[in-house]
Structures are given as structure tokens and as C-alpha cells.
C-alpha positions as CSV (number, residue, x, y, z in Angstrom):
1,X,160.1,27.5,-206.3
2,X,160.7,27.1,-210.1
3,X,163.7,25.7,-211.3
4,X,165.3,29.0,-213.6
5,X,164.8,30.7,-210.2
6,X,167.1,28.3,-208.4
7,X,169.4,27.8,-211.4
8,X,169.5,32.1,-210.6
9,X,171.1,31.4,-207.7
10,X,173.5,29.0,-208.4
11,X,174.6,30.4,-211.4
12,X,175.7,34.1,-209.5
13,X,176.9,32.5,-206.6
14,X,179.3,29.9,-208.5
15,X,179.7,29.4,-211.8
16,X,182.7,27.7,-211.8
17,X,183.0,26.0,-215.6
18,X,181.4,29.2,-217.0
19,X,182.7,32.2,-215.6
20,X,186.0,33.8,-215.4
21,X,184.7,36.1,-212.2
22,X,183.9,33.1,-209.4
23,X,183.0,36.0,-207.3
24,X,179.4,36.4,-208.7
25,X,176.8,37.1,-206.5
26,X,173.3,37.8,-206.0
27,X,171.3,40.8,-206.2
28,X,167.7,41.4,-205.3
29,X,167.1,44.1,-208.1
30,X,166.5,41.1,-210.7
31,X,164.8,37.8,-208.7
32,X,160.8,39.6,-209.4
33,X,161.4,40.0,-212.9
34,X,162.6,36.2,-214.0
35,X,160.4,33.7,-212.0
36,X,157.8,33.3,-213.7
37,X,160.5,31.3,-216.7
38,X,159.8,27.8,-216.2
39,X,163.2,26.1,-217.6
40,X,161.8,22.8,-217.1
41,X,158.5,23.7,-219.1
42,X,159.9,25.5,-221.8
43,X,162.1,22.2,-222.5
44,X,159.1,20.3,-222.3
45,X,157.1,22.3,-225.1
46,X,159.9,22.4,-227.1
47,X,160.0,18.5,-227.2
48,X,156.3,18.6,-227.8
49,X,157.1,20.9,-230.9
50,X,159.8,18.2,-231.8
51,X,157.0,15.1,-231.5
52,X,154.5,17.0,-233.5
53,X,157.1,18.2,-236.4
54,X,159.5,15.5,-236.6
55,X,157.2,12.6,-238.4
56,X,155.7,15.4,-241.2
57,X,159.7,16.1,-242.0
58,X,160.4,12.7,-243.6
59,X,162.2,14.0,-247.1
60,X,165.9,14.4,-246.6
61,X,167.1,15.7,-249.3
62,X,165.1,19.1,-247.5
63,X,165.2,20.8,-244.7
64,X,162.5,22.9,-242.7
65,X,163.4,27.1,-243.4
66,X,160.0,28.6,-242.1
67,X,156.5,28.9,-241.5
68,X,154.5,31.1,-243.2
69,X,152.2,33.8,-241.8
70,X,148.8,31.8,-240.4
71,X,150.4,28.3,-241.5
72,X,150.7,25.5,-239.6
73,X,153.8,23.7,-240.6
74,X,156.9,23.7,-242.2
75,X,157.8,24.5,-245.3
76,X,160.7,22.8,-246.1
77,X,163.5,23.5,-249.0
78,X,166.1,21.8,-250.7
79,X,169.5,21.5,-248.5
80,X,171.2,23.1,-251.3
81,X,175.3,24.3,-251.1
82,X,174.1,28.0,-251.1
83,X,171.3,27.3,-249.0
84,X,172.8,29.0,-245.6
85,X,169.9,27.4,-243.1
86,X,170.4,24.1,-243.6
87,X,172.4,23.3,-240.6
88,X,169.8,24.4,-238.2
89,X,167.1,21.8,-238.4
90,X,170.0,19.2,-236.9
91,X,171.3,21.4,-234.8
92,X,168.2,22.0,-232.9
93,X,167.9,18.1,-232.5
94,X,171.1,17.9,-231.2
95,X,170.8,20.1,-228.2
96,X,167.1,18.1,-227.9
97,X,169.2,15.1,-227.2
98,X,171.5,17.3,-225.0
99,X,168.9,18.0,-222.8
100,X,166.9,14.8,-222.5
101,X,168.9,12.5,-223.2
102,X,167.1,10.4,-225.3
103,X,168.2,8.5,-228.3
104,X,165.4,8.8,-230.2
105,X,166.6,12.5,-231.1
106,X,170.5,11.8,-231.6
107,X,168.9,8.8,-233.7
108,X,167.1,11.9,-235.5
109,X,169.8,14.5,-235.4
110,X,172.6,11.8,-237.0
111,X,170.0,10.9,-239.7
112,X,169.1,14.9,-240.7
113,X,173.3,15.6,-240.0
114,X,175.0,13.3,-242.1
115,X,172.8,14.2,-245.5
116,X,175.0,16.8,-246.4
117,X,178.8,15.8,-245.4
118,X,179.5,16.5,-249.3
119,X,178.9,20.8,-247.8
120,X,182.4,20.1,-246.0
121,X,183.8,21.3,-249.5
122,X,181.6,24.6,-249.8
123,X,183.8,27.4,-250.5
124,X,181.2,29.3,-253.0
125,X,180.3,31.4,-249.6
126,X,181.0,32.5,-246.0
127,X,178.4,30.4,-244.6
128,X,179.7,26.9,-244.3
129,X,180.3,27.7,-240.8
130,X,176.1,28.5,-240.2
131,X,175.4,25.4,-242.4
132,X,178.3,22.9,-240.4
133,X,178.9,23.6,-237.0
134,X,175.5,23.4,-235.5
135,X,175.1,19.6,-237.5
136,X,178.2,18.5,-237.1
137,X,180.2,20.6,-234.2
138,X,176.9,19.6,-232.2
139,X,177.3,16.2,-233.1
140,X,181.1,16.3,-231.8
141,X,179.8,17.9,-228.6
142,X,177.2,16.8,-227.7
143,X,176.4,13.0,-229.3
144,X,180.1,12.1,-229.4
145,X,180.5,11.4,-232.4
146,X,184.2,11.3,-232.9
147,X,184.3,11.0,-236.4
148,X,182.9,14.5,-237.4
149,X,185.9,15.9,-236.8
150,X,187.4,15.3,-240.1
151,X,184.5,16.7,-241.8
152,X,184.7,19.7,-239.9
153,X,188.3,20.0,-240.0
154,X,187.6,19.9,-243.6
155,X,185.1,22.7,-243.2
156,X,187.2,25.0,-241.8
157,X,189.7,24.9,-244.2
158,X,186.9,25.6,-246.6
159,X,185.9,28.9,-245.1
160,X,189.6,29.9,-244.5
161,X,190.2,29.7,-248.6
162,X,187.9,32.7,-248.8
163,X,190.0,34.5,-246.7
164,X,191.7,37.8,-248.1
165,X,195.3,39.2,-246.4
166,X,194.8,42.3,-248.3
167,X,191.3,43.0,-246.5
168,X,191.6,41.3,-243.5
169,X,188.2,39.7,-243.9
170,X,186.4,36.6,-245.0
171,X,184.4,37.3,-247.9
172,X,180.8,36.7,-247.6
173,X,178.6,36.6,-250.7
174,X,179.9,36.0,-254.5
175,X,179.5,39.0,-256.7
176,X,177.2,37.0,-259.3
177,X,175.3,36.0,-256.2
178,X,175.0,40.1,-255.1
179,X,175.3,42.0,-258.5
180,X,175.2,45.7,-256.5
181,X,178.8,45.1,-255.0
182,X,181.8,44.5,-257.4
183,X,184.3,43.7,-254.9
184,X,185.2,42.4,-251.9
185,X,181.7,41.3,-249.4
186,X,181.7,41.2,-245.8
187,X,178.4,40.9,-243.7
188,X,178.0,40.9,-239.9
189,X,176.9,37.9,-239.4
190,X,180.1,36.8,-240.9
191,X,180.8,36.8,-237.2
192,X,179.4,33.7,-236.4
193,X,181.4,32.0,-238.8
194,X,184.5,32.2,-236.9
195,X,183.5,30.0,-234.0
196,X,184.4,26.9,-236.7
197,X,187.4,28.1,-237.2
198,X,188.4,28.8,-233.7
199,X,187.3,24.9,-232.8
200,X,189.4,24.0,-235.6
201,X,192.6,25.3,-234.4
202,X,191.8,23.9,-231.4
203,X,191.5,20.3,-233.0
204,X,194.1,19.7,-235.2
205,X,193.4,22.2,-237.4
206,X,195.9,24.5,-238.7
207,X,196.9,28.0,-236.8
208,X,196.4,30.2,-239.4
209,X,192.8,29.3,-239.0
210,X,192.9,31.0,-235.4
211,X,194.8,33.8,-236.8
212,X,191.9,34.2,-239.6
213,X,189.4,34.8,-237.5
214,X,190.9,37.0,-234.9
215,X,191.8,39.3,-238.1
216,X,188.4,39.4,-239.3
217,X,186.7,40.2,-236.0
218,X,189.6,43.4,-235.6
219,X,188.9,44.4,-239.3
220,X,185.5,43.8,-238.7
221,X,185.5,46.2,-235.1
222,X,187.0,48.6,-237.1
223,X,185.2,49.6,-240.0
224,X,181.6,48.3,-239.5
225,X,180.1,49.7,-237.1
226,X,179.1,53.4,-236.5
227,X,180.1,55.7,-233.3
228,X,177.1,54.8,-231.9
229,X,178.1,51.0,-231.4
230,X,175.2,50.2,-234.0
231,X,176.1,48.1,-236.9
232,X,176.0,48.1,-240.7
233,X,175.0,45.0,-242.5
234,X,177.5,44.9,-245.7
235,X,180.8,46.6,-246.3
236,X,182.6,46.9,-249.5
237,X,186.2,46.7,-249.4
238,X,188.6,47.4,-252.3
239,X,189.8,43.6,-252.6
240,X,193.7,45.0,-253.2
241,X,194.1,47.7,-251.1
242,X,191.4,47.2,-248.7
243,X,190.1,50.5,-248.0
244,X,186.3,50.3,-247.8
245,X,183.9,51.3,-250.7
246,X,180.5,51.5,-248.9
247,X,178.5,50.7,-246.3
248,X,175.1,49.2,-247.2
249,X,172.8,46.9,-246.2
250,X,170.8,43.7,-247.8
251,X,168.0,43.0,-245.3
252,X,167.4,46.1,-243.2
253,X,165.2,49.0,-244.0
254,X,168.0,51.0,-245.5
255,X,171.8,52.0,-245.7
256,X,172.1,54.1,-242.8
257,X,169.6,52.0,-240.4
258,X,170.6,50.2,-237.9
259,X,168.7,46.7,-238.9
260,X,168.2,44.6,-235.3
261,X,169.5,41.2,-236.3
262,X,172.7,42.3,-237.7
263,X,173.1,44.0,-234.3
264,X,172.7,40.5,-232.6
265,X,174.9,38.9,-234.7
266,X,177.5,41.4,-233.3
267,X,176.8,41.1,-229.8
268,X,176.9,36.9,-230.0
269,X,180.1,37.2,-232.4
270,X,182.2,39.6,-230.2
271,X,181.1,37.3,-226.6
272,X,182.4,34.2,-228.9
273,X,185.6,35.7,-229.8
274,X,186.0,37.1,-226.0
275,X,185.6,33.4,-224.9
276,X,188.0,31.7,-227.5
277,X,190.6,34.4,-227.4
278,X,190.2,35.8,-223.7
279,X,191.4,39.2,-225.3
280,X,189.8,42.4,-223.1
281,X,189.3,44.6,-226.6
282,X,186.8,41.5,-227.6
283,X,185.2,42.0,-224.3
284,X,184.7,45.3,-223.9
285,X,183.3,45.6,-227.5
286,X,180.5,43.1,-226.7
287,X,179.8,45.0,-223.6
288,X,179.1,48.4,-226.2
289,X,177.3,46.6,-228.5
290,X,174.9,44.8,-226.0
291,X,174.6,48.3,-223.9
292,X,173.4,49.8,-227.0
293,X,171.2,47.4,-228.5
294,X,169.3,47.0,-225.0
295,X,169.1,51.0,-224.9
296,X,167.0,50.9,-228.4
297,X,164.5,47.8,-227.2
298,X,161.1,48.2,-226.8
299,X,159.0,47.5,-223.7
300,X,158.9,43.4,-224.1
301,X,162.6,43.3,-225.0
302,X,161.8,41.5,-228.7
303,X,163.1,44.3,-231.8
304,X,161.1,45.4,-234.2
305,X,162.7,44.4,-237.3
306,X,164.7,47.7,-237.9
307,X,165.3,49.9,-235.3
308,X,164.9,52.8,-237.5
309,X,161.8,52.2,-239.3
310,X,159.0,54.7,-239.7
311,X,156.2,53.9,-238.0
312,X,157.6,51.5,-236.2
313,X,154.5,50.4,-233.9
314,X,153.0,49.0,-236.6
315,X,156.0,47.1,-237.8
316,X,156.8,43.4,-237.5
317,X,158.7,42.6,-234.8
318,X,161.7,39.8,-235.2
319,X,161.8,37.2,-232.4
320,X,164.7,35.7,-234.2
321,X,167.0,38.5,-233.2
322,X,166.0,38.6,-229.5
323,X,167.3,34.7,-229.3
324,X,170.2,35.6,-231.1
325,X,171.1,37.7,-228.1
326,X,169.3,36.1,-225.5
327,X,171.7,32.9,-226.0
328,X,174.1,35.4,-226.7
329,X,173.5,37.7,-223.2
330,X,173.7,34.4,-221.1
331,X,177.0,33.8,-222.0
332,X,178.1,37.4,-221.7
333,X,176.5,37.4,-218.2
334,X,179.3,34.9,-217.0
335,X,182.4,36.9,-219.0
336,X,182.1,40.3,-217.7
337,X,183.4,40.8,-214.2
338,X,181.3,43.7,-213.4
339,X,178.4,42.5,-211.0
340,X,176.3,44.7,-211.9
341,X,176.8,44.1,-215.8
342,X,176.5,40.0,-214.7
343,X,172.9,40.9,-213.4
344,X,172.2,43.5,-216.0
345,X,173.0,41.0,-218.6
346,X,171.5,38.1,-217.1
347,X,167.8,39.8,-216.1
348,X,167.6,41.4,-219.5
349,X,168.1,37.3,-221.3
350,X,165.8,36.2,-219.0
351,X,163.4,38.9,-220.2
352,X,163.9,38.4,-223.7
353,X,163.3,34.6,-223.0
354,X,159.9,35.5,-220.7
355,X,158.7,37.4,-223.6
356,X,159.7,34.7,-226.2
357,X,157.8,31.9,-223.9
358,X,154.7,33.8,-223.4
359,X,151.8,33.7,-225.9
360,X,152.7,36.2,-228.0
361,X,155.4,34.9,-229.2
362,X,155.3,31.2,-229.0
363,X,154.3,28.7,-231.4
364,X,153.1,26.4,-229.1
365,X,149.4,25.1,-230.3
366,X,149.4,27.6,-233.0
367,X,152.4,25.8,-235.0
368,X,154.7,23.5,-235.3
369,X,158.1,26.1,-234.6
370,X,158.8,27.1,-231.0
371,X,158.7,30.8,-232.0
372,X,156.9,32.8,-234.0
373,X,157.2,36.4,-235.3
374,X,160.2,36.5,-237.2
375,X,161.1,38.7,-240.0
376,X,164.1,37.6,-242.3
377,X,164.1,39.8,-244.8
378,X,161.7,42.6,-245.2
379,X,163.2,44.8,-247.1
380,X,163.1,42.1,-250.2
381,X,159.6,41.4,-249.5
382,X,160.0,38.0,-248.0
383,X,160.0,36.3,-244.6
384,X,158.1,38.7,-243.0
385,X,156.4,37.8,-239.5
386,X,157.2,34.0,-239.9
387,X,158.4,31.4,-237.9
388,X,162.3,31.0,-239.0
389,X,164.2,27.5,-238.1
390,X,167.1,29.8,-236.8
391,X,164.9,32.0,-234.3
392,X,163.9,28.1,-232.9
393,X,167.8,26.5,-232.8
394,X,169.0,30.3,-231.0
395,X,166.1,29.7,-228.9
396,X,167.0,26.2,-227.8
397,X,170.9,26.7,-227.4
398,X,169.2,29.7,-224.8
399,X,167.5,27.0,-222.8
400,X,170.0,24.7,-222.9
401,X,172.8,27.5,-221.6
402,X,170.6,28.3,-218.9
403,X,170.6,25.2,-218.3
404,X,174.3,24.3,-218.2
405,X,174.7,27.2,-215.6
406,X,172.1,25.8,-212.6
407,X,174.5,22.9,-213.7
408,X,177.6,24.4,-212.9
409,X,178.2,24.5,-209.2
């Protein structure tokens, strides 16, 4: 029997380092649907990907962003302060070397991390935390490498000066950067932000930096998303009193759609915050979010890029959103204390992951990514059914979760 059916078992039955419910157990409703995920195989291609792609990406001074429609390999840009992908690339060869073990790729993965330790002082932006945490709070983790900390320390308190008490909020983009909005930014994926900040209190870092980010996910719960549970992608605050201006959005099809990834940044943010703060409103949010995102998804579980396009069959779809939640649903799955929502939210990753694996969406002898069929950003004419680095590091940190759970027994 395969391995992600066994790891199935284990994980329901007693997920002790993951869960907070040890009384998970297993239904039948979900085993047909999930074994034909080879964990083992999927790592496998992945580290062929790695072999193939690793020797063409020699220039440091760039990183690999995407693949272009019918291309091969990666094209690569400059790791750049406002350059919000740059953190990926490392990150992905960091859980490589979490899951092999071999030193080839934490040789790799220090090389392509320590580049850019001068972006510990990035406070033009929100997304340090994007750019940071999956080089360096990998590195910590998973290559012990001790002395990262500093830089990440450092980091945090780079993020935190964009913080304003007045809104509640992080400010995302600079005005010059986004002439449309005079005032004070935040997106949703600002949510993913947070988690350096929460490892930083943790660490030696200040409290306020804890504080911080629990206000922004509350500020962030209550004004930007609709009654439906879907979510807007930007919101305008008034930067003194902090009432909001408007509701817009910079990558989906328009203002009042509901664009898929910025959805999946909100389910993986809220499950985060859940696990660092253990507070039930986090929770329960995640739960609504995920319950309404899977309502909206289409037969094979991977969005189209906006759920409210016209014509949407013959829209790109955008694989980089379903590992966004995939990664996202396997750590909800061991949160909630429902057993039905554990299995709910367990099949449905492992569906998103099936679909993401099978020819249609991988890169595997077609490219050099492990996924294709992204879309970044459609709406401003770029990016559009590509392979994007941050579909492939969402798509590994999935694969090595799942892993961590047949682990944990």
C-alpha cells in the first residue's frame, strides 16, 4: 500500500506533535479518494526538478521568478529590496534538504540564502517577511543554522516599523510604489507576514512584535472580508483615524470579485495565527474561509484565477493558489477538533495535491518547475498561465507537512 495512504492512518489515529485533538480517527468516507498520492514519488520528482534546474541557476545576484508559457526554464530576476519573491528559491531548497537529508542542497540553500542578508533592513514594504523567513527561518529550522537568528531578529523589527497604532495594520505597499491609493495600504497576503514576527517574539524578539501581529490579523478579520467569508485584496485606511477608504483590488479581475489567491492567503494566515496564538476567534475564522473557498472550487479542486470571472471555463486556472491552501488545509486538518472537519479538510489537501501531481498540472518533463499553470497577475497583463517559484515552495512545504504527520506517531 502506498505510503500517503499509511501516513492517512497514522496521522487521524495519533498525531501527537501536530494536533491539539489526540482523539482523531479514521473514516472510510475519504481512503478511495487519496491513494493514488505517492508521497514518496512526488518527493522524488521534485528532486529530479531540483537536479535539472539547480546547475542552469549559477548567477547569484538573481533568483528564479517564473516560467513562461511553453518555456522550458527559468527566468531568473534580480534579488532586488522590492523584489517580494526572492526568498522562495532558498526556501524550496531548504525543505529539499529537510526531506532528504542530503548536504548537497543545504550546501545549495546556504549559498542562494545568505546573498541577500543586507534585506534584513528592508522596511520600504510589507514583504520582508515573504522575502526572509522561507531563506532564513528555514535555515534556523531546518539546517540549524544558529546564527540566522540575528538576521531575522533584525527582520522582524524591520516589518514591525511599518506598523501603524492608529490603523491597526502593517502597511503593505508605498504610495509612490501604488499611485491609485494615497493613504494607508493593506493587502491580504499581508497575512503571511506575521508568522516572522510571531517567531520573533518567540526568540528574543521584542513583545510588541506578538502584539503587532495579533492586531493586524483582528483589524484585518474585521474590515476585509465580505459577509460571504470571501476576501478583498487591498483596503485603504485613513492613516489617522483609520476608518477605511475603499476596498479594491490589484491582481484580481475587479473590485468586488473575489480573486482566488488572496482567498488562500487568508485561509493559510488565519490557520498560522490559530497555531501561534491558540485563540478560538482565529480558528473558527479559518474554518469560514476554508468552507467557503472549497464551496466555489471547481471539479479538480485547482481555482480558476478569479472566482468571478466571465467565462470562466475558458479562463486560466492558478495552481499557485491551490498549494497555498493545500499546505495550508493540512495544517488546519490537525487544529480543528471536529472529526469530520479533520477529514473534510484533510481529503480535500489531498485532492488539491492529486490534481497538482497529475499531468495536467505538473512540470515534470515539460519544465524545469514542479508546477505549472499559475497565474500571478492577470488583470495587469502579466504572469498568466506560468510556472511561479511560489506555487513550487507552497507545493513542497505541502509534501513535506504530509510528511511530518505519517511522522508523528
Amino acid at each position: 500500500m502506498k505510503l500517503i495512504l499509511v501516513s492517512f492512518l497514522i496521522c487521524l489515529a495519533s498525531c501527537k506533535s501536530l494536533t491539539k485533538n489526540k482523539n482523531s480517527v479514521v473514516d472510510n468516507m475519504a481512503v478511495a479518494n487519496i491513494v493514488s498520492f505517492d508521497l514518496e514519488r512526488e518527493i522524488n520528482n521534485c528532486e529530479a526538478q531540483l537536479n535539472k534546474s539547480v546547475p542552469k541557476l549559477t548567477d547569484l545576484t538573481k533568483h528564479p521568478r517564473l516560467i513562461e508559457t511553453n518555456a522550458t526554464e527559468w527566468k531568473e530576476i534580480p534579488n532586488g529590496r522590492l523584489v517580494w519573491t526572492s526568498g522562495f528559491y532558498p526556501g524550496i531548497l531548504w525543505y529539499m534538504y529537510d526531506l532528504t537529508k542530503d548536504d548537497k542542497w543545504k550546501k545549495e540553500a546556504i549559498k542562494r540564502t545568505e546573498v541577500f542578508e543586507s534585506f534584513k533592513t528592508i522596511n520600504e514594504h510589507h514583504d520582508i517577511g515573504f522575502m526572509m523567513f522561507p531563506a532564513y527561518g528555514n535555515g534556523y529550522l531546518f539546517g540549524d543554522k544558529m546564527e540566522y537568528k540575528d538576521v531575522l531578529l533584525t527582520s522582524a523589527k524591520s516589518l514591525a516599523s511599518r506598523y501603524n497604532p492608529k490603523v491597526g495594520t502593517i502597511r503593505s505597499w508605498s504610495n509612490k510604489m501604488h499611485p491609485r491609493w494615497q493613504q494607508h495600504i493593506t493587502i491580504i497576503d499581508n497575512m503571511l507576514n506575521l508568522e516572522l514576527l510571531f517567531w520573533a517574539s518567540k526568540n528574543g524578539g521584542d513583545q510588541k512584535y506578538y502584539d503587532i501581529a495579533v492586531k493586524h490579523a483582528e483589524t484585518t478579520m474585521a474590515n476585509h472580508f465580505r459577509p460571504d467569508y470571501t476576501s478583498w485584496h487591498v483596503i485603504e485606511y485613513d492613516s489617522i483615524s483609520g476608518d477605511v477608504l475603499n476596498r479594491h483590488t490589484k491582481q484580481g479581475y475587479a473590485d468586488d470579485s473575489r480573486w482566488s489567491r488572496g482567498q488562500a492567503w487568508g485561509i493559510y494566515g488565519y490557520t498560522m495565527v490559530y497555531r501561534e496564538t491558540g485563540d478560538k476567534k482565529f480558528l473558527d475564522f479559518a474554518v469560514k474561509l476554508t468552507d467557503k473557498y472549497l464551496e466555489l472550487l471547481p471539479e479538480d479542486y485547482i481555482p480558476h484565477w478569479d472566482f468571478d470571472v466571465p467565462n470562466k471555463e475558458k479562463e486560466e486556472r492558478d495552481a499557485s493558489a491551490a498549494a497555498v491552501v493545500a499546505s495550508g488545509l493540512l495544517e488546519l486538518s490537525t487544529l480543528v477538533e471536529d472529526r469530520n472537519k479533520q477529514q473534510q479538510y484533510y481529503d480535500a489537501a489531498m485532492r488539491m495535491l492529486e490534481s497538482l501531481s497529475s499531468d495536467e498540472y505538473s512540470g515534470v518533463g515539460k519544465a524545469d518547475s514542479f508546477l505549472l499553470h499559475s497565474t500571478g497577475a492577470k488583470s495587469l497583463g502579466h504572469e498568466i498561465d506560468v510556472a511561479l517559484i511560489y506555487a513550487d515552495y507552497y507545493y513542497i512545504e505541502a509534501l513535506a507537512r504530509l510528511k511530518r504527520m505519517g511522522q508523528s506517531n
